[in-house]
N, C-alpha and C positions, 0 to 999 in steps of 0.2 A: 236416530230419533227414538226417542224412547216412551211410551204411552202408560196409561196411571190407571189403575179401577178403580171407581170411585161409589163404593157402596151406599144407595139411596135407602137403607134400611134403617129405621130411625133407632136411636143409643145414645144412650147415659153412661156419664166418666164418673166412674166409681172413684177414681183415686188420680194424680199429679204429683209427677217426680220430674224435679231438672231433669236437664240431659247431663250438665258437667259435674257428674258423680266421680270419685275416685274410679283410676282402671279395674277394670272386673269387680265391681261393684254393679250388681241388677237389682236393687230397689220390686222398681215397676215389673219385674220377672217376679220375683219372689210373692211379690202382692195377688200377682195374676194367680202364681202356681195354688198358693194357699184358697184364694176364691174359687178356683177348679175344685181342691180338695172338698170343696165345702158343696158343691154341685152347682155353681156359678160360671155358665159360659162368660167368663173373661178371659181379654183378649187383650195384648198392647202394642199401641199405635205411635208413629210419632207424629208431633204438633210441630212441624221445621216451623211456625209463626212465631208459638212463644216456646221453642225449643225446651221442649220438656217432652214427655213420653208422658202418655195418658191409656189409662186401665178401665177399659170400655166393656159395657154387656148391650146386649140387646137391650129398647127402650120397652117398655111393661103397657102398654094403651088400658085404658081403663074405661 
């Protein structure tokens, strides 16, 4: 049995990529890496509901 951690820290999807991309094609890597470069903690996730990888940061409270 296998258990999940489920982060209750609120985040905004910066970006949505399928999942059935060509092999060794990383979209949602390449988006993340670039948002890094730019000083943006992104991070990606998968969505198994609507099977797509999703490119998340921390949410901004105002």
């Amino acid at each position: 049995m296998s258990t999940a951690t489920v982060s209750r820290t609120p985040r905004m999807v910066l970006a949505r990529f399928p999942a059935g991309g060509p092999r060794g094609s990383k979209p949602a890597e390449r988006f993340a890496d670039e948002r890094r470069d730019e000083g943006v903690p992104a991070e990606v996730v998968m969505d198994l509901a609507s099977d797509a990888f999703l490119v998340i940061v921390p949410a901004v409270s105002s």
